[in-house]
C-alpha positions as CSV (number, residue, x, y, z in Angstrom):
1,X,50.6,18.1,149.6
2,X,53.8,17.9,147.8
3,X,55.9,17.0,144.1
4,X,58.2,16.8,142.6
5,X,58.3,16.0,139.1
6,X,61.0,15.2,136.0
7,X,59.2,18.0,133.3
8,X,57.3,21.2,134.4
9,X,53.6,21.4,133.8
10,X,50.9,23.4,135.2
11,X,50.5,23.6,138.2
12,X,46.9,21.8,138.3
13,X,48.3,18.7,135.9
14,X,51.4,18.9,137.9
15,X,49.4,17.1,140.6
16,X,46.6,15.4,138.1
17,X,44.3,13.1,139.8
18,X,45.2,13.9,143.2
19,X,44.0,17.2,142.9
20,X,40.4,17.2,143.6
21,X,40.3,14.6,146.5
22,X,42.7,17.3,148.0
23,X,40.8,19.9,147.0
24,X,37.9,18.3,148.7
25,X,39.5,18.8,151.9
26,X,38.3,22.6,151.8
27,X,35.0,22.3,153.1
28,X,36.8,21.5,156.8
29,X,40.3,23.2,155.6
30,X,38.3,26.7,154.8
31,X,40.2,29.2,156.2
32,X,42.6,29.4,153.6
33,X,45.1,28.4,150.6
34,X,48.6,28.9,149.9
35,X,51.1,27.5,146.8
36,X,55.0,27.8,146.5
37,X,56.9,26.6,143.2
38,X,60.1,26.9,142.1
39,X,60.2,30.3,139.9
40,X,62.9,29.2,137.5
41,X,65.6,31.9,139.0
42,X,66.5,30.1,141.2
43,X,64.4,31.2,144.1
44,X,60.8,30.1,145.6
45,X,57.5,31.9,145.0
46,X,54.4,32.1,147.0
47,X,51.1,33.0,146.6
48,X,48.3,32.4,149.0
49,X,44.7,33.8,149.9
50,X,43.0,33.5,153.6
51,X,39.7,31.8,151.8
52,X,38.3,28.9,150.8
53,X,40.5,27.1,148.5
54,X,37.7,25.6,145.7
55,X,35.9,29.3,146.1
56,X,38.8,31.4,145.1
57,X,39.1,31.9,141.1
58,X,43.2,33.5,142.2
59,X,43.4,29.7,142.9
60,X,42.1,28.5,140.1
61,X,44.2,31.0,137.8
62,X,47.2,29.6,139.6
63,X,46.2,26.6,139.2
64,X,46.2,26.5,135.2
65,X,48.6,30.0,134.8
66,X,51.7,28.7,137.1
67,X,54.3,26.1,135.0
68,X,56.4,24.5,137.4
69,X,58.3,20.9,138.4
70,X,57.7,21.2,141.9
71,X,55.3,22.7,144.7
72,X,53.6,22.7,147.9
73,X,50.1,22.9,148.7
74,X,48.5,23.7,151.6
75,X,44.6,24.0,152.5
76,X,44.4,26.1,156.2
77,X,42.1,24.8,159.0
78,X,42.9,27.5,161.5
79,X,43.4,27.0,165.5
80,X,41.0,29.4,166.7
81,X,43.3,31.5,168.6
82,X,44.9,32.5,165.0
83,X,42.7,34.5,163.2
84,X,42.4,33.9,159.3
85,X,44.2,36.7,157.9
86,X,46.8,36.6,155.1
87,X,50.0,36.7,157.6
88,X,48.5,33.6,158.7
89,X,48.2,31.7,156.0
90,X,50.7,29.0,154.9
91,X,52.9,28.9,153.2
92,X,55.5,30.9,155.2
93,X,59.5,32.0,153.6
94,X,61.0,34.3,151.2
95,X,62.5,33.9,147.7
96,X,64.7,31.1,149.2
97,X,62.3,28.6,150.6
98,X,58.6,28.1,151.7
99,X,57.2,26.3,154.4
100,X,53.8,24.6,155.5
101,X,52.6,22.3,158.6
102,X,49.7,20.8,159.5
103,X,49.1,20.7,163.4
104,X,49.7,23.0,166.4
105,X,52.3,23.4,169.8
106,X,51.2,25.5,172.8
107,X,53.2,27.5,173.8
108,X,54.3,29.4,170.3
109,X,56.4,31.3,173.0
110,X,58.9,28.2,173.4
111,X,60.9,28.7,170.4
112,X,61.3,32.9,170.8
113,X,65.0,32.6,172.1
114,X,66.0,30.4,169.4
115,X,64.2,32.7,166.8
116,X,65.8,35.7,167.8
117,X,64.2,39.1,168.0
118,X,65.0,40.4,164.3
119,X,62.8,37.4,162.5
120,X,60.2,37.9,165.4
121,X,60.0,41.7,164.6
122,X,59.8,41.1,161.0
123,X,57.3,37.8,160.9
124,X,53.9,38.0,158.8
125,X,51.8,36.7,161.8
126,X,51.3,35.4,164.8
127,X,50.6,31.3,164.4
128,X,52.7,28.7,166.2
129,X,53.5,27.5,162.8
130,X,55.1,30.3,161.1
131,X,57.7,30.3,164.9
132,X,57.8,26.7,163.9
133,X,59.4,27.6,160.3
134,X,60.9,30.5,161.5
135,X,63.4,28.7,164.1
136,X,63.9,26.1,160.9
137,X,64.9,28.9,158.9
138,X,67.2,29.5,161.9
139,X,69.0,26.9,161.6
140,X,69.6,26.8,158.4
141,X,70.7,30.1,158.3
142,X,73.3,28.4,160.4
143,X,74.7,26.3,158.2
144,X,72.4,23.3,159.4
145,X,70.9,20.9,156.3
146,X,67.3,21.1,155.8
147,X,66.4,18.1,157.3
148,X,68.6,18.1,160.4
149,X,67.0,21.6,160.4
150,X,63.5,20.3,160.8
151,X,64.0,17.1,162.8
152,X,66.5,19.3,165.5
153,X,63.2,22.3,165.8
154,X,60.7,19.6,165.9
155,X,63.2,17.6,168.9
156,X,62.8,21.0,170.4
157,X,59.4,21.6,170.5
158,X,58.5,18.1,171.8
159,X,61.1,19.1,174.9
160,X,59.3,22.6,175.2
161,X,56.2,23.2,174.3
162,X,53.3,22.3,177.0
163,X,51.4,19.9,174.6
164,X,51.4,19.2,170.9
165,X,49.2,17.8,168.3
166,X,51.5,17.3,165.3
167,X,54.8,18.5,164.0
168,X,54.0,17.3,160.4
169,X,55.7,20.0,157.9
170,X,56.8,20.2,154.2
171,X,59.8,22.8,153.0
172,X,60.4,24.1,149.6
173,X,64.1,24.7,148.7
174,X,65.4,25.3,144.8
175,X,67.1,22.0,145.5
176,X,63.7,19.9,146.5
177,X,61.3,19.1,148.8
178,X,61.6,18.1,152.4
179,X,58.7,16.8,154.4
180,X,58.5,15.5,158.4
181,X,56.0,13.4,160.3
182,X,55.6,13.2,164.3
183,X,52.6,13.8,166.2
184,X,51.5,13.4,169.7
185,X,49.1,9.9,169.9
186,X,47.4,11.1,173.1
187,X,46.6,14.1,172.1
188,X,42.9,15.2,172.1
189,X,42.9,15.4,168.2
190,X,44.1,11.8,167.5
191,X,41.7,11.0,170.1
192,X,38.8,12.6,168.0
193,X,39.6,11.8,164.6
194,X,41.5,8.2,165.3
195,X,45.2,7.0,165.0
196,X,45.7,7.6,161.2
197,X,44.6,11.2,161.3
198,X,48.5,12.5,161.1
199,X,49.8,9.8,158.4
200,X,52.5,11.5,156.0
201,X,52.5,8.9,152.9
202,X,54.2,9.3,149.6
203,X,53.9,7.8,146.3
204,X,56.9,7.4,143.6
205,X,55.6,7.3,139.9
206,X,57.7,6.8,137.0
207,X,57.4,10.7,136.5
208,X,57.1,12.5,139.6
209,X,57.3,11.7,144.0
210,X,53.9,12.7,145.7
211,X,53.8,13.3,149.7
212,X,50.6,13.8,150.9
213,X,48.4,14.3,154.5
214,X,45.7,11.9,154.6
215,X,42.2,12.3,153.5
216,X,42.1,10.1,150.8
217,X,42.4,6.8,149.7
218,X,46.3,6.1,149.5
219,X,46.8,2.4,149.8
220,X,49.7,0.5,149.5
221,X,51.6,-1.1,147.6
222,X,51.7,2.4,145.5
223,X,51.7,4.5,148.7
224,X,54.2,4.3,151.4
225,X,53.5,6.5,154.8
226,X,56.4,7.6,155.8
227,X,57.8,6.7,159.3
228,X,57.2,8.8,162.5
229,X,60.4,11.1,163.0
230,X,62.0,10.7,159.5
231,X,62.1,13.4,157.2
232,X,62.0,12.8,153.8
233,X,64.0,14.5,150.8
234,X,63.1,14.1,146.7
235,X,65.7,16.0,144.8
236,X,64.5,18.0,141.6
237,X,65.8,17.1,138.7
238,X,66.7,13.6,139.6
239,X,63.8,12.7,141.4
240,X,66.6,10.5,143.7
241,X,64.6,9.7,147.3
242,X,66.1,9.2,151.0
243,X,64.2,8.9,154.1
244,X,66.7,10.6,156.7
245,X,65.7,9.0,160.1
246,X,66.3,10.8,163.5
């Protein structure tokens, strides 16, 4: 889950209501918890935990302790060949962005050359999606926009990897927040837990966006999922919204 908001508030009102259907989510999501905010230096902070999200009282303290006007938050359900440590845990970056996604890719191999050894050498663990941001950060690094960034990784994993669930992801950047939807319909996920399983919605209030995974009611009119392959982008400060499709 993502916002962006016009005044900073703690981080719990920040996202008011929607916080404890989210929160909710940890009973399946238990393998861990991560948040990234703005710091108001101009750079991104992090802090996470590999346990349950409504167990953890670090949560809760960042929760009411952290003052912000934007964040990410992300509850972990781990693939099974990922172990829940902290490297693992979302979100992944640096004082210049942080990054989350909900699904997998097999193989995280695919994306190694485009990585580079450095950033491979100096990653936090081993997960497909941490490769997944890593190759974003890549590009970026580049001189690429963050969300020709995403979109071009994601365009590359579909032509690489061996199967994949979903490619849904959300980036933190001082300047706002990105998020992506696309996600395999034949895969053996969708097939379990139905077609809507990977929606990416978002809601814009009079004071804040809100993009969201499913799990909880988010019905139109006040909710609108956003399209398969688009990326979306809400600006701080302004709280301006563009869908960039691809």
């Amino acid at each position: 889950m993502g916002v962006v908001a016009r005044r900073p508030q703690p981080l719990g009102d920040l996202f008011a209501a929607d916080l404890a259907p989210f929160l909710a989510l940890a009973c399946e999501h238990s393998h861990g918890w991560g948040a990234a905010f703005p710091t108001g230096h101009g750079t991104v902070g992090s802090v996470k935990e590999p346990v349950r999200a409504d167990e953890s009282a670090r949560f809760r303290s960042v929760l009411a302790g952290r003052d912000c006007d934007a964040a990410l938050l992300h509850l972990r359900m781990a693939s099974p060949q990922f172990p829940v440590t902290a490297g693992n845990t979302h979100p992944f970056g640096d004082e210049r962005m942080a990054f989350v996604h909900n699904g997998d890719f097999h193989s995280p191999g695919c994306l190694d050359d485009v990585i580079g050894a450095p950033a491979l050498g100096a990653a936090e663990g081993d997960t497909d999606s941490e490769r997944f941001y890593l190759a974003v950060r890549r590009r970026i690094d580049d001189g690429v926009r963050p969300p020709e960034a995403i979109a071009e990784t994601a365009a590359l994993i579909r032509g690489r990897a061996a199967r994949f669930a979903s490619l849904n992801c959300m980036l933190l950047t001082p300047e706002a927040v990105y998020a992506y939807t696309a996600h395999d319909p034949h895969s053996e996920v969708v097939g379990r837990r139905g077609p809507g399983y990977f929606a990416l919605s978002y809601r814009v209030d009079d004071d804040k966006v809100l993009v969201a995974s499913e799990g909880w009611p988010q019905d139109p009119p006040r909710w609108s999922v956003l399209p398969e392959g688009h990326v979306l982008e809400v600006a701080r400060g302004s709280l301006s919204v563009r869908v960039h499709p691809f």
